[in-house]
ROSE-611373 format. One record per residue (C-alpha): residue in one letter; y, z, x negated. Coordinates in steps of 0.2 Angstrom, whole numbers, padded with zeros to 4 digits, always signed. Example, Ala and Ser with C-alpha at 12.3 -4.5 7.8 and 13.67 -1.06 7.14 Angstrom:
BEGIN
A-0022+0039-0062
S-0005+0036-0068
***
This chain:
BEGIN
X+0021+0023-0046
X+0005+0010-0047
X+0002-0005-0040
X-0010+0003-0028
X+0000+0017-0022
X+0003+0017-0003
X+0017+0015+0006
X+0016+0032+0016
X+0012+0040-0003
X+0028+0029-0009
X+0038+0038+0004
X+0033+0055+0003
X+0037+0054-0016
X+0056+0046-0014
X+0059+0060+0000
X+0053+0074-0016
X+0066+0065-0025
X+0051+0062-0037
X+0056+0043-0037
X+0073+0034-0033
X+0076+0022-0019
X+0082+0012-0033
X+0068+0014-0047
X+0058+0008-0035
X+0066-0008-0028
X+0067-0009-0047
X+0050-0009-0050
X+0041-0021-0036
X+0057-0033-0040
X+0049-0033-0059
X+0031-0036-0051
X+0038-0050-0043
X+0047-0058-0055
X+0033-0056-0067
X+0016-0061-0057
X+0020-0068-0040
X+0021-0087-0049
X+0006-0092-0046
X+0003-0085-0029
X+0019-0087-0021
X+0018-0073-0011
X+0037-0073-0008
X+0046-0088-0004
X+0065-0080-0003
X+0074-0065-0011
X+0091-0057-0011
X+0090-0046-0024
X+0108-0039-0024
X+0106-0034-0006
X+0089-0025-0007
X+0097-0015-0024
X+0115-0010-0014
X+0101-0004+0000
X+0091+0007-0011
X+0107+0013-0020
X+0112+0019-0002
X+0095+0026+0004
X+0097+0035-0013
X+0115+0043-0008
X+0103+0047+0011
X+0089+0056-0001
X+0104+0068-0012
X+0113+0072+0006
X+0094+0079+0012
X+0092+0083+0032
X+0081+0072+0040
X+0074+0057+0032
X+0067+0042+0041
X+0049+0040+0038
X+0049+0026+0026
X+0065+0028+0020
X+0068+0018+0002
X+0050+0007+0005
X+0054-0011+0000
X+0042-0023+0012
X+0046-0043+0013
X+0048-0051+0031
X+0037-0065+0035
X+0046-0081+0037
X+0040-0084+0058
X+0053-0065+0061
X+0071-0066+0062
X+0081-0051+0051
X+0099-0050+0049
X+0105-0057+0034
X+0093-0068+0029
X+0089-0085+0034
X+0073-0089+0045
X+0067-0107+0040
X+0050-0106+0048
X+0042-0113+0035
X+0051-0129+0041
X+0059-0142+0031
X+0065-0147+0049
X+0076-0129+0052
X+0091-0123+0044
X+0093-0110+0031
X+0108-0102+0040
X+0108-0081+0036
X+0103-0076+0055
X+0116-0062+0061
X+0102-0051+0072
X+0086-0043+0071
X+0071-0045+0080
X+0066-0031+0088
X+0051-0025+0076
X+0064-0028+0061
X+0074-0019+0069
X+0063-0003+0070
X+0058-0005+0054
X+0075-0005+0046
X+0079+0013+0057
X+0063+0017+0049
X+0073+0017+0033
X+0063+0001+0026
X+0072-0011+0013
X+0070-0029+0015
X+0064-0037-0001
X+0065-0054+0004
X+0052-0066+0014
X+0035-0069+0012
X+0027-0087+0017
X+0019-0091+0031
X+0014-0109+0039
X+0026-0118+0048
X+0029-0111+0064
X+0012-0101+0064
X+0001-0112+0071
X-0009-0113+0056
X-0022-0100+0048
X-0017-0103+0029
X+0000-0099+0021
X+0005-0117+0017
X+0020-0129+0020
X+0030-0141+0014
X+0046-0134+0011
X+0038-0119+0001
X+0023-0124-0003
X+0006-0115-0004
X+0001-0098-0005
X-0015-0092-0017
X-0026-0079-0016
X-0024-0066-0029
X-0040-0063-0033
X-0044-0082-0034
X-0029-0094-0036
X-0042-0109-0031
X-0043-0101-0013
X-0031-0099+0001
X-0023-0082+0004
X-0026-0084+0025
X-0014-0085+0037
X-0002-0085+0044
X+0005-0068+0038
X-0004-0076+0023
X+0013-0072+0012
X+0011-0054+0017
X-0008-0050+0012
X-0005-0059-0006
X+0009-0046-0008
X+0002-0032-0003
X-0016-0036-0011
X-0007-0040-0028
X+0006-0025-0028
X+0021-0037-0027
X+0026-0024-0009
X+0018-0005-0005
X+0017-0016+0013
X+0025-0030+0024
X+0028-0034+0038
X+0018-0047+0049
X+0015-0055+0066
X-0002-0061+0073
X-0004-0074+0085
X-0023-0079+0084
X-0028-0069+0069
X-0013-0072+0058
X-0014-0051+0053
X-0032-0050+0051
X-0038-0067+0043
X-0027-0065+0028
X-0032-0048+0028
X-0049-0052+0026
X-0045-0066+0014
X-0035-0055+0001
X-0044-0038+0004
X-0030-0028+0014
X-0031-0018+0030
X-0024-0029+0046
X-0021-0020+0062
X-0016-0029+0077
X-0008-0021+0091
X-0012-0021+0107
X-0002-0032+0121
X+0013-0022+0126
X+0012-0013+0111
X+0027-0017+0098
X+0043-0022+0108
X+0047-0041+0107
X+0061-0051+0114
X+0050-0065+0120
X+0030-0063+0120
X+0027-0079+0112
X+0009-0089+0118
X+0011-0080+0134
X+0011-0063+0127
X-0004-0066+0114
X+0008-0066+0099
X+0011-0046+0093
X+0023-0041+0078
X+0012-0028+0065
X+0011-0025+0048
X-0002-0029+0034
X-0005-0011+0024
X-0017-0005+0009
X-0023+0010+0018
X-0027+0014+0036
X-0015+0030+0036
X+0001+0015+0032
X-0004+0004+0047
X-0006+0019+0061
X+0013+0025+0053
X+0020+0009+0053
X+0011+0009+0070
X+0021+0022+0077
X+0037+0015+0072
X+0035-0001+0079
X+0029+0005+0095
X+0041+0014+0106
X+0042+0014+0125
X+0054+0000+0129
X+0060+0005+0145
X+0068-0015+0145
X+0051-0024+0143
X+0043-0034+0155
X+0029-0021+0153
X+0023-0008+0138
X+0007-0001+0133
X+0003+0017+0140
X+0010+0029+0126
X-0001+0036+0116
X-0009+0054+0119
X-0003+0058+0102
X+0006+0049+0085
X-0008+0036+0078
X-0004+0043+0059
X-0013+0060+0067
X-0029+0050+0071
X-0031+0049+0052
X-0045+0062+0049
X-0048+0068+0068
X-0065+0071+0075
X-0074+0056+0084
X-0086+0058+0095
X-0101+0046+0094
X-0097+0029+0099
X-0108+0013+0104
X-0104-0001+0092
X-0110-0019+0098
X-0112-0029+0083
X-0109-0045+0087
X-0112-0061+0072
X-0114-0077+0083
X-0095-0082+0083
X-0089-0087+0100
X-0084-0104+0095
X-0102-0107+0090
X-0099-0113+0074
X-0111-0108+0057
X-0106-0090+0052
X-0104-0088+0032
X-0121-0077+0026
X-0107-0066+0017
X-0096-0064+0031
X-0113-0057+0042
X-0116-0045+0028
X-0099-0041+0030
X-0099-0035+0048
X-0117-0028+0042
X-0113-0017+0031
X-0098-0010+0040
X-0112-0006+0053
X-0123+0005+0042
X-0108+0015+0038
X-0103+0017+0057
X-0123+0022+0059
X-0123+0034+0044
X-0108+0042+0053
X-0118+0046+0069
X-0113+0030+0079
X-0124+0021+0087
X-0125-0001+0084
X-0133-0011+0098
X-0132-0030+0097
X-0120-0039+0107
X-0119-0052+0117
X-0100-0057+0123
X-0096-0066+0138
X-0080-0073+0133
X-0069-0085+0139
X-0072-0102+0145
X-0068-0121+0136
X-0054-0125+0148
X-0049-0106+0145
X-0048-0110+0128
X-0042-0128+0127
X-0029-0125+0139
X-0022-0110+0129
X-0022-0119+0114
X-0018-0138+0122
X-0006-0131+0134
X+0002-0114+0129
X+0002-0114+0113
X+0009-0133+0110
X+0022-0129+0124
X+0029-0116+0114
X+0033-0127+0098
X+0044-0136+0108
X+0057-0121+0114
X+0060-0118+0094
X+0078-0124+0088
X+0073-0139+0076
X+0088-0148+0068
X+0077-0165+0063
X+0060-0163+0073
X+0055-0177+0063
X+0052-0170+0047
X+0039-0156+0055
X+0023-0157+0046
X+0013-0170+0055
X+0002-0156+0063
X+0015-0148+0071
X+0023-0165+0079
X+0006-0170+0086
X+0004-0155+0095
X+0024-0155+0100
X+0019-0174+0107
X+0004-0168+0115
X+0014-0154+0124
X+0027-0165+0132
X+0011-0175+0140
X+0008-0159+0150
X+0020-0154+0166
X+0022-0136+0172
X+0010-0135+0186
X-0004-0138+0171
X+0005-0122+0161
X+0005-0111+0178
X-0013-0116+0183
X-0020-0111+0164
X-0011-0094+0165
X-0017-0091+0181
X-0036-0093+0174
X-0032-0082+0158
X-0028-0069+0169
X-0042-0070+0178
X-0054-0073+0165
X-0046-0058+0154
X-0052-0046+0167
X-0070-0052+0164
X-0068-0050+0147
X-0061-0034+0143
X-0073-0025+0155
X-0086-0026+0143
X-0079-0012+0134
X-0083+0005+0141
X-0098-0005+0150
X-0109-0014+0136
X-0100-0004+0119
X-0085+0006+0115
X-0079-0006+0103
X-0084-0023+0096
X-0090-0024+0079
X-0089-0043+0071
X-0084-0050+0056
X-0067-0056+0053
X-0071-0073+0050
X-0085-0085+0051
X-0080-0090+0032
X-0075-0084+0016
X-0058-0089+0010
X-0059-0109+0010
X-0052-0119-0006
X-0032-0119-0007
X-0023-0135+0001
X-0039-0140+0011
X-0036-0133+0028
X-0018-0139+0030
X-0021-0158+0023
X-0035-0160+0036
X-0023-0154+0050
X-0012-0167+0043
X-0024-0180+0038
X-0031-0177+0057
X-0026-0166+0071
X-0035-0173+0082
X-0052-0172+0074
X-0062-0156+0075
X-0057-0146+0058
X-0071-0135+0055
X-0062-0124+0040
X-0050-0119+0051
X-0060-0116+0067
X-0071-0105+0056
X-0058-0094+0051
X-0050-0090+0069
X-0068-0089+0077
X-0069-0071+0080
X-0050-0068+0080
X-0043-0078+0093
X-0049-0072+0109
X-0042-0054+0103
X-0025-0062+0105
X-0028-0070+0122
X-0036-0053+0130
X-0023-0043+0122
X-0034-0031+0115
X-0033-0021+0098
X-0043-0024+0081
X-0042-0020+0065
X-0050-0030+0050
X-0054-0018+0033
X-0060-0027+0018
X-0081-0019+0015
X-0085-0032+0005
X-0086-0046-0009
X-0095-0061-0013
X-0103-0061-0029
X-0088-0067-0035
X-0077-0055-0030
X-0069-0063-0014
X-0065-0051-0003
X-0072-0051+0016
X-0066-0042+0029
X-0075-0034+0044
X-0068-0033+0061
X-0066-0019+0074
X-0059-0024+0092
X-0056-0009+0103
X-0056-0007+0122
X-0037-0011+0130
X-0024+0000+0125
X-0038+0009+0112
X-0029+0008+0095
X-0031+0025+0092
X-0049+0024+0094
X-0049+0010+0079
X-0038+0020+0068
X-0050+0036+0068
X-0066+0023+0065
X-0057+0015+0050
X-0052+0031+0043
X-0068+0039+0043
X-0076+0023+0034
X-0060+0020+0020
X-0069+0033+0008
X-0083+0024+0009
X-0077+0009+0003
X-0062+0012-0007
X-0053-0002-0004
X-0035+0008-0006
X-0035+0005-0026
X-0043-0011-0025
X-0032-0022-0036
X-0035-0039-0043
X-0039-0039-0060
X-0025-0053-0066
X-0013-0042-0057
X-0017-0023-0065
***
């Protein structure tokens, strides 16, 4: 084992019997123990549970037959998704620590997957938030620069993954929260489309999807396919798939238009870096044989937006099961306050306009490209602590950080569409900045044969922080 091994590499070697279940567990709980300090990555562990599971997927390994794809993995949880056994705080000083008795549904595939749950990785409270920091657990670092924030709000995740502390982990993206720590801490982060993984409840009307944060392309299109089966009990599900997403990896594809796209919708500055980002993912795509034409995107429209994030997204803070409200961060209870001004016609008539809009939006791909080329962000990774104490400090006033980060992300979420972010480039100083792909609806598997053609180039599968070799 390395610190950069893959998950999917991890797996195959534990069903050789080349590696225990148990050396394993062994080994990332070492990693932890020794260098997550600093970055606090994972904010909750039960180490005696995770080793009885590996001594268990051990026994599965010695009996043979047929293994569950991941069998032995250890990946953490974030702490926004409910798993069985442990508690689900939300990153809230406000919520109780019980140990929850049931799974979400995506934890729930993962675990017949034969994943071990190594504890929780941080998150902000609740999610609403695009860095990986809260009161009750505190902040979470980059790993390749503890000044700067690790993203969020699968923030927890990336740092994990990035640093070796997890082969993988398990995440959830609701505006960006998959790809803008991915772009932060130098990981792969592939969004799902709408419909896509199962979900109890479609949080944010539907724009919130569970996913994973992975090292290699190949780990997120065969974590893919086990978190995406028909649920025949959904209010709806994606069309199948023509085939697994795991055989996209090295297929043939056929010429492609790319719009490139560098103005963020939110028309906020872009970062110079974060254009060369998207830039230089372009130049591989065109080496390739694809074809890169600017792009203009029609998106959606400021009460769109305002009403989604004013309307939607506050009402559904206020459906969570708080035990003392009051000691919310004071973000969070701003937005609670301003979703109780709203009533229900205002929620029905913003819904209403999203759908309609959505239509607009997503017919631009197969008309004007094949799939939308941006970067991930409109900033690098901002300075640690700074984007949650201006929430707090004012969460009314605009909060440019923050804005930046969820500038080309956000609307993904709210059409529903697929995207993936892969980490092409750094800052002179090593800060890793990720470029985004957005694929037409239902179209991951598009994305994943994209981002596997352009992995070798790039090499970002045995990246690894220096501080953490």
């Amino acid at each position: 084992m390395e610190p950069t091994t893959t998950a999917t590499a991890l797996a195959a070697a534990i069903r050789r019997s080349e590696v225990s279940p148990v050396e394993v567990a062994e080994y990332y709980l070492d990693r932890v123990d020794r260098l997550d300090g600093p970055v606090n990555s994972i904010v909750w562990r039960d180490d005696e549970r995770l080793m009885a599971d590996a001594r268990a997927a051990e026994k599965q390994v010695a009996e043979g037959g047929d293994l569950p794809p991941f069998l032995g993995v250890p990946i953490p949880v974030k702490e926004l998704t409910t798993a069985a056994g442990q508690p689900n705080t939300r990153g809230s000083l406000g919520f109780s620590d019980q140990v929850q008795t049931e799974d979400d549904l995506c934890i729930g595939l993962l675990r017949r997957a034969g994943a071990l749950f190594m504890g929780r990785s941080n998150s902000p409270e609740l999610g609403p938030m695009s860095v990986s920091d809260n009161r009750r657990y505190g902040r979470t670092a980059n790993p390749w620069d503890l000044s700067r924030t690790a993203g969020g709000s699968s923030g927890g995740a990336a740092a994990a993954v990035v640093a070796g502390l997890a082969p993988a982990a398990q995440a959830s993206d609701g505006g960006g929260s998959i790809r803008m720590p991915s772009s932060c801490c130098g990981t792969v982060g592939l969004k799902p489309s709408r419909g896509r993984v199962p979900q109890l409840v479609g949080a944010w009307d539907h724009g919130v999807t569970d996913g994973m944060i992975t090292r290699s392309v190949l780990d997120a299109a065969a974590f893919l396919d086990v978190l995406s089966p028909f649920d025949p009990l959904a209010w709806y599900s994606a069309p199948q798939p023509e085939r697994p997403f795991a055989e996209e990896v090295g297929r043939d594809q056929a010429p492609l238009r790319i719009g490139l796209l560098t103005e963020a919708p939110t028309g906020l500055p872009v970062d110079p870096e974060c254009v060369l980002a998207a830039q230089r993912l372009a130049a591989e795509l065109e080496r390739l044989g694809h074809v890169v034409v600017p792009a203009t995107l029609h998106g959606y429209s400021e009460p769109a937006v305002r009403g989604y994030l004013d309307v939607i997204v506050n009402a559904s803070l206020l459906v969570l099961p708080y035990e003392d409200a009051s000691l919310a961060e004071p973000y969070i209870q701003h937005r609670m306050a301003r979703g109780r001004e709203r009533h229900a016609g205002e929620y029905a008539a913003v819904d209403a306009l999203l759908q309609i809009e959505t239509r607009a939006v997503n017919a631009q791909w197969g008309r004007d490209w094949d799939v939308l080329l941006t970067p991930t962000m409109a900033t690098v990774a901002p300075p640690i602590g700074t984007v949650l104490e201006e929430a707090n400090a004012d969460p009314e006033g605009p909060r440019v950080a923050e804005n930046q980060m969820i500038s080309f992300t956000s609307f993904v979420n709210i059409a529903g569409l697929p995207a993936i972010s892969l980490p092409v480039h750094r800052t002179p100083e090593g800060i890793p900045v990720g470029a985004q792909l957005v694929g037409g609806p239902f179209d991951e598997a598009t994305l994943v044969r994209l981002a596997a053609s352009v992995e070798p180039a790039f090499g970002w599968t045995t990246s690894l922080p220096p501080a953490f070799a």
